[in-house]
Residue frames as qw, qx, qy, qz and C-alpha x, y, z in Angstrom:
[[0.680, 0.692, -0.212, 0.117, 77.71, 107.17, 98.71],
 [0.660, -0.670, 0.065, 0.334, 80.75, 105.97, 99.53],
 [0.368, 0.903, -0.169, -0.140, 84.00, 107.60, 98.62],
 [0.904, 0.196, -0.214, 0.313, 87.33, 105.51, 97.55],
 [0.381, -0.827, 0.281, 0.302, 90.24, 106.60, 99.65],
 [0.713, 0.684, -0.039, 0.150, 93.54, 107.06, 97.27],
 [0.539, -0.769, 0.237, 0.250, 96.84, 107.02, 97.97],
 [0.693, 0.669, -0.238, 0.121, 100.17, 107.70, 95.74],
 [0.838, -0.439, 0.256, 0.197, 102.82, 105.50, 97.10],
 [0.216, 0.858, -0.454, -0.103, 106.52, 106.80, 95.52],
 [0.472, 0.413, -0.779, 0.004, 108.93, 104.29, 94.32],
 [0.765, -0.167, 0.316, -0.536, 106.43, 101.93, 95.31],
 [0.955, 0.081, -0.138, -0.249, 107.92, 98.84, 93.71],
 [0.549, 0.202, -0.703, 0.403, 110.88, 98.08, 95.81],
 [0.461, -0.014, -0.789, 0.406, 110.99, 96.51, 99.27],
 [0.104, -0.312, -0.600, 0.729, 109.63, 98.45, 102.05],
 [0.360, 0.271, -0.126, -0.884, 107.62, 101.14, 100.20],
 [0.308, 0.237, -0.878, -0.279, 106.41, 98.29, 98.58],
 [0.327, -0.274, -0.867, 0.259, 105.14, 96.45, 101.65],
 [0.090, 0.384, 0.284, -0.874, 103.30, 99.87, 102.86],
 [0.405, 0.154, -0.497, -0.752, 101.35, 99.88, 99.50],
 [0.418, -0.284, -0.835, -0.216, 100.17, 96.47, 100.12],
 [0.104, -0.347, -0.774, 0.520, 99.42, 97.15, 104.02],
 [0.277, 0.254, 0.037, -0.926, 97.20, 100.36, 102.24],
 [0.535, -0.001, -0.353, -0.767, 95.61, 98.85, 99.72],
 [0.363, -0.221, -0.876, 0.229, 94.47, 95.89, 102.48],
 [0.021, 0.398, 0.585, -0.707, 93.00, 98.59, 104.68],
 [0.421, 0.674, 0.588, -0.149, 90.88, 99.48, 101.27],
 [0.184, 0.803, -0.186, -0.536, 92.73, 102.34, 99.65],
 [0.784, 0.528, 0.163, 0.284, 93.06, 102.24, 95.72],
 [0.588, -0.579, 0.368, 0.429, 96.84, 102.60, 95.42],
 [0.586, 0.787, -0.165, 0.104, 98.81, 104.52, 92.35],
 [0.865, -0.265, 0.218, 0.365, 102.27, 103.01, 92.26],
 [0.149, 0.895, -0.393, -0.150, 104.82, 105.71, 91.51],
 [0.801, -0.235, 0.417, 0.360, 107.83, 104.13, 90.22],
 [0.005, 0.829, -0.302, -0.471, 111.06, 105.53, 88.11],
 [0.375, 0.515, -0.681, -0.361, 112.44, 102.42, 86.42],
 [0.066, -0.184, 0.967, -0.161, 111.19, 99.77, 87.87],
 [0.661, 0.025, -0.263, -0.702, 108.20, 99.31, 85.32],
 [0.580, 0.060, -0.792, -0.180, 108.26, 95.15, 85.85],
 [0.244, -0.006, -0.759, 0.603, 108.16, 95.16, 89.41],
 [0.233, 0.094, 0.323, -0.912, 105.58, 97.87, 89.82],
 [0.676, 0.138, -0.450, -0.567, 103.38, 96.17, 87.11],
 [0.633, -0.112, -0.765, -0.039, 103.74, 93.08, 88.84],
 [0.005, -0.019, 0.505, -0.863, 103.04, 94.67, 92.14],
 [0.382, 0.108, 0.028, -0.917, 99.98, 96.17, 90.66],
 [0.608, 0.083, -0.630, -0.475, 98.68, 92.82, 89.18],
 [0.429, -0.203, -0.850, 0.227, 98.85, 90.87, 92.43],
 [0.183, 0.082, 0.483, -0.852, 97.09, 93.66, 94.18],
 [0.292, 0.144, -0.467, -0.822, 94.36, 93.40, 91.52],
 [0.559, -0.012, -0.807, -0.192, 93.73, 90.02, 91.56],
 [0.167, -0.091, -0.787, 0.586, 92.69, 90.84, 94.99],
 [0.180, 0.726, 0.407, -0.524, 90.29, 93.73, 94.30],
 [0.530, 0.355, 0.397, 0.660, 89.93, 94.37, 90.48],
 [0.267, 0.716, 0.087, 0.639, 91.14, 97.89, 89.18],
 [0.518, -0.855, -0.015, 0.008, 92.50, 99.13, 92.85],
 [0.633, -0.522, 0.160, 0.548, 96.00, 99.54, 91.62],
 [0.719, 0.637, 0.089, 0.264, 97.63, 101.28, 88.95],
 [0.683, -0.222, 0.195, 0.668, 101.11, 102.28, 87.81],
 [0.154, 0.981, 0.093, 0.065, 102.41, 105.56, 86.96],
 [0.803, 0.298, 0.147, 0.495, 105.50, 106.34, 85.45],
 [0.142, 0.917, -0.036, 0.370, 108.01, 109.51, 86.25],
 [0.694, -0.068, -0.369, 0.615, 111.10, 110.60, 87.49],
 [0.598, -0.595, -0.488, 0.223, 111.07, 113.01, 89.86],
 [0.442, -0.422, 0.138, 0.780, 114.08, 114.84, 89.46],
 [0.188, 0.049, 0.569, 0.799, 112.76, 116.08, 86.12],
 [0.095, 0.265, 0.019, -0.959, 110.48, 119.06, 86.41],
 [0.371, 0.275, -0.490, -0.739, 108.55, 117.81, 83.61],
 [0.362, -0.167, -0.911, 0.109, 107.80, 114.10, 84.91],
 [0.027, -0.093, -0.562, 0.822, 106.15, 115.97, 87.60],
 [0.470, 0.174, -0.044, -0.864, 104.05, 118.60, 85.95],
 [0.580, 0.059, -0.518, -0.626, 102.67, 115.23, 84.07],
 [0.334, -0.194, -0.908, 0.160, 102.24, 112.99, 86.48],
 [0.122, 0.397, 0.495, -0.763, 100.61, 115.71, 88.85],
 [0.461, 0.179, -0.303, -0.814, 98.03, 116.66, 85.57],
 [0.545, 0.051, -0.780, -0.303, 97.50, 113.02, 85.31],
 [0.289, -0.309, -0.832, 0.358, 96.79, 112.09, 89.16],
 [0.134, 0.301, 0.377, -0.865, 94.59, 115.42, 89.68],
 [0.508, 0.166, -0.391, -0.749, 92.41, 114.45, 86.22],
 [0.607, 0.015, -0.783, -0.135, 92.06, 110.21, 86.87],
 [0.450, -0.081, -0.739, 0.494, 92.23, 110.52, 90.76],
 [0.217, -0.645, -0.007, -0.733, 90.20, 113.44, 91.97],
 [0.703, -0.663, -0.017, -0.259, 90.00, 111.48, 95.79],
 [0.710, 0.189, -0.456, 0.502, 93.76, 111.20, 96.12],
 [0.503, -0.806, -0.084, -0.300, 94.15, 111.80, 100.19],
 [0.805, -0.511, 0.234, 0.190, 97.22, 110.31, 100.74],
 [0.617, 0.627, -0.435, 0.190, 101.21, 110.59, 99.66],
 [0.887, -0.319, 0.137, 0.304, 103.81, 108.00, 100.55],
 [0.549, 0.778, -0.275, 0.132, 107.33, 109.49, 99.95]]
């Protein structure tokens, strides 16, 4: 059995951070894009990763600073993700 490596790359749809996501999800890891306001980017991030390997990217939505963004994003990567092994911050 093999097991999917996972990684949650933070404000993953600008420039560098961006380029680290891709260089992950090349070495095989399925790659949640964190991103605060930059839904178009990340979404279009996530769609060219895709089109490489379907369903190995997805977007997630949350700011950071806000307590609450957190708690749900961290409910939401610990219910959908259960082999997340990696954070990019």
């Amino acid at each position: 059995m093999t097991t999917v490596k996972t990684a949650l790359i933070t404000g993953a749809a600008q420039r560098l951070v961006a380029a680290i996501a891709t260089e992950l999800h090349g070495r095989g890891y399925q790659v949640i894009l964190h991103y605060r306001s930059s839904s178009e980017k990340a979404t279009a991030l996530a769609a060219s990763l895709n089109a490489s390997r379907e369903d190995s990217a997805h977007c997630v939505q949350a700011d950071l600073c806000q307590h609450n963004d957190v708690i749900t994003m961290a409910d939401k990567l610990i219910s959908e993700y259960p082999t997340l092994g990696v954070v990019v911050n």
